[in-house]
N, C-alpha and C positions, 0 to 999 in steps of 0.2 A: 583556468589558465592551462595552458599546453605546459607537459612536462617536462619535456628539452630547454621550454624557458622560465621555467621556474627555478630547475637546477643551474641552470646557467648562471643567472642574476645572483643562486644561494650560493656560489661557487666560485664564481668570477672566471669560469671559463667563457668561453663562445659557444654558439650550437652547434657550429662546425663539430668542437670537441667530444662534444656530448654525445657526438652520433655514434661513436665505435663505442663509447662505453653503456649506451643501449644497446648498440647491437652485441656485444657479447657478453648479454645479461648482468652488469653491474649496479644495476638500475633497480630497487625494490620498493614498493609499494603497497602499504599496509600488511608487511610479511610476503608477499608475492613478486616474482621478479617480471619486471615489465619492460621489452623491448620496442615499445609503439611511443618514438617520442611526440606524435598528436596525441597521446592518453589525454585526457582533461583529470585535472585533478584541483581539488579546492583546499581550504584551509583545514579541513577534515582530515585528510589524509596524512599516513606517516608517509615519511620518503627518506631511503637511507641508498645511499653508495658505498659498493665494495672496492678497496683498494686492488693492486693482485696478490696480495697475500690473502683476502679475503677478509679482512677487518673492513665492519661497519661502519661510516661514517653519517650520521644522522644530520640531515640537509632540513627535517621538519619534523616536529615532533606528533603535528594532528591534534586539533581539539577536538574534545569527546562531542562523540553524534547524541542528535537532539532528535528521541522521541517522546512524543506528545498525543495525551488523548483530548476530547473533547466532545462538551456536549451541544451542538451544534440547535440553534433556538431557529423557527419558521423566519425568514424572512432574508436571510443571507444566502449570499450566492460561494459557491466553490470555487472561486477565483483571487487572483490578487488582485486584476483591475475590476474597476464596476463603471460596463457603460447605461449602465440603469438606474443607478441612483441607489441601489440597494447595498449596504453594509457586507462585507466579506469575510468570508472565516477569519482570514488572518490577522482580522485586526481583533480578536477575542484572545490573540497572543502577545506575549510581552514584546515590547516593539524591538528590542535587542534582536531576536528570532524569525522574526516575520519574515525577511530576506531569504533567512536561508536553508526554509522546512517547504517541503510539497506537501499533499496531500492522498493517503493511499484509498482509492478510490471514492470519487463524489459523491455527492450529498443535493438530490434538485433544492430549488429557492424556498419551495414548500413542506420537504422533508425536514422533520425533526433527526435528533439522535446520536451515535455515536461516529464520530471520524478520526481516523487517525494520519498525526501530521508527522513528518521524520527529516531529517537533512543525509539519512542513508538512503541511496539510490539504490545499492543492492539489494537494501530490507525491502524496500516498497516492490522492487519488482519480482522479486519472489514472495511475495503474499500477493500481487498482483494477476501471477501467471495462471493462466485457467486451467492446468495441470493440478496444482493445488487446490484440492474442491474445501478450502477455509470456509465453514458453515458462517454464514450472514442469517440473522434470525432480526425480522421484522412483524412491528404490531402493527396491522392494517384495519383503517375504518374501512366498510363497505356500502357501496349505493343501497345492494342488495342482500339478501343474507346469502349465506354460503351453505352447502350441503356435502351429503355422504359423494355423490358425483362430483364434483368440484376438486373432494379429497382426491379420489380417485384418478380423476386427470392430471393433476399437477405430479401425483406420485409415478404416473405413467412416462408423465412429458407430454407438452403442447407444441403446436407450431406457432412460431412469432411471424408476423407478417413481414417477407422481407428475408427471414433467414432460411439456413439451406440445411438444418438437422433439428429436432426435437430440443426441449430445455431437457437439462437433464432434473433426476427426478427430485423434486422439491415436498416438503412435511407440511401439510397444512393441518391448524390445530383450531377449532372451532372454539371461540371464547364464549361469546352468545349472540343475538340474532345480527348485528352489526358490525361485531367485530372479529378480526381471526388473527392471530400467529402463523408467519410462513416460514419457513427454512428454506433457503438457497446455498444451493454449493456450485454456484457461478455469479458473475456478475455482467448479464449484458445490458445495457444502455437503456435504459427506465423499463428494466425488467418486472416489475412487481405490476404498476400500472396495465403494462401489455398482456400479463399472463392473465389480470383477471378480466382482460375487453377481450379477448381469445373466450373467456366465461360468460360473458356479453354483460360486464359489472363494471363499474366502477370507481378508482381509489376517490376517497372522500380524505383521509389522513391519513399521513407514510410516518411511522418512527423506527428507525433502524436500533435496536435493545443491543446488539453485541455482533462480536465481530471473532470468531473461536472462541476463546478462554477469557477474551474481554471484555467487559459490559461496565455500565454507567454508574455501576453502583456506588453510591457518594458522591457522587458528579453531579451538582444540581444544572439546569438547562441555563447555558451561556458560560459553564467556567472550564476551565481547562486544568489540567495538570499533566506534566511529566511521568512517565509509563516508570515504575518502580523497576530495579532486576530479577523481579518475583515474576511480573508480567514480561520484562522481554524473555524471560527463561520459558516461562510456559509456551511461548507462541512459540520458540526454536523447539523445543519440544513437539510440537504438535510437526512441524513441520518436516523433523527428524524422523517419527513415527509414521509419516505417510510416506517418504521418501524411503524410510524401510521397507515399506509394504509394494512398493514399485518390483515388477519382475523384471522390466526392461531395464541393460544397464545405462541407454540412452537415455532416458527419460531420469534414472539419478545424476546421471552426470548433468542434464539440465537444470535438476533444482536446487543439485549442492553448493 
């Protein structure tokens, strides 16, 4: 819902009215003051107005954001609708939820593994952004074995057919003649599959094991649970720690 009519309707003004008190920042939103009365804001969201004395007056209080891990089973697809007949992550969630969680980056029909679902737009799209090199560690079946060269290109960077710069450099970890562990610190569009037909190989099985500091562990294949604040603490961690590491102040003001 737009936020000029959401305050309106909580307030019993008009939008007319609302407009000067957006525009001279009376307006706050989840602690931030926001003068765009198109803002979209959901039931998530706090929203308070300031009188002119500067006293808060709390128009909504916000229900807590929902994130969610999961261990996502072969045969569902990353979507909410299915025009295929095939079962959807979201319905491996309690149906209360389902509405009102995305999913921070997909999972193909035949990938196993970890996904994570959230109702914060802001989380998802800073773990989302390719600035953020969040290490994605996947166990890949192979057509063919894999070798010391193979190691070597991927740690170099490959060309994807199509794109216009190198991957950047990914950990390939040889398990035994079929299978390997990769490390990715991007996420481009059936990345794992393409880097190894660039090897002129094959995926045979994709399981995505973790996602930074998150991984499966206790999570049998098909059940979900709620991310503890042990786990969102570490991933704002991790994400604190690279945004320290940033020299450009562009580039922190982009991820904080």
């Amino acid at each position: 819902m737009r936020l000029d009519v959401l305050c309106a309707r909580q307030t019993g003004r008009s939008r007319r009215q609302m407009k000067p008190l957006l525009a001279q920042g009376h307006v706050w939103v989840n602690g931030h003051v926001e003068q765009d009365p198109k803002a979209w804001v959901t039931g998530f969201d706090r929203i308070e107005i300031t009188d002119e004395q500067g006293q808060p007056c709390l128009i909504q209080t916000g229900r807590p954001r929902e994130y969610w891990i999961l261990h996502k089973p072969a045969g569902y697809i990353s979507s909410h609708v299915s025009e295929s007949g095939h079962p959807t992550v979201f319905e491996l969630l309690p149906e209360a939820v389902r509405q009102e969680v995305h999913f921070v980056g997909r999972l193909d029909v035949s990938t196993t593994g970890l996904m994570l679902m959230t109702s914060d737009g802001q989380w998802s799209k800073r773990l989302s952004r390719p600035e953020f090199h969040m290490p994605k560690v996947y166990r890949v079946q192979t057509e063919s074995p894999m070798d010391e060269a193979d190691k070597q290109a991927f740690a170099e960077g490959v060309w994807l057919h199509g794109e216009s710069c190198l991957t950047r450099p990914a950990a390939l970890e040889i398990m035994n003649e079929h299978w390997v562990r990769l490390t990715l610190h991007e996420g481009r569009r059936h990345q794992v599959k393409r880097m190894l037909r660039c090897r002129h190989n094959r995926v045979l099985a994709l399981h995505r094991e973790s996602m930074g500091p998150l991984n499966l562990q206790g999570l049998a294949e098909g059940e979900v649970r709620r991310l503890s604040a042990e786990e969102l603490q570490a991933v704002d961690d991790e994400l604190k720690r690279y945004i320290e590491s940033c020299s450009s102040e562009k580039m922190r003001s982009l991820l904080s």
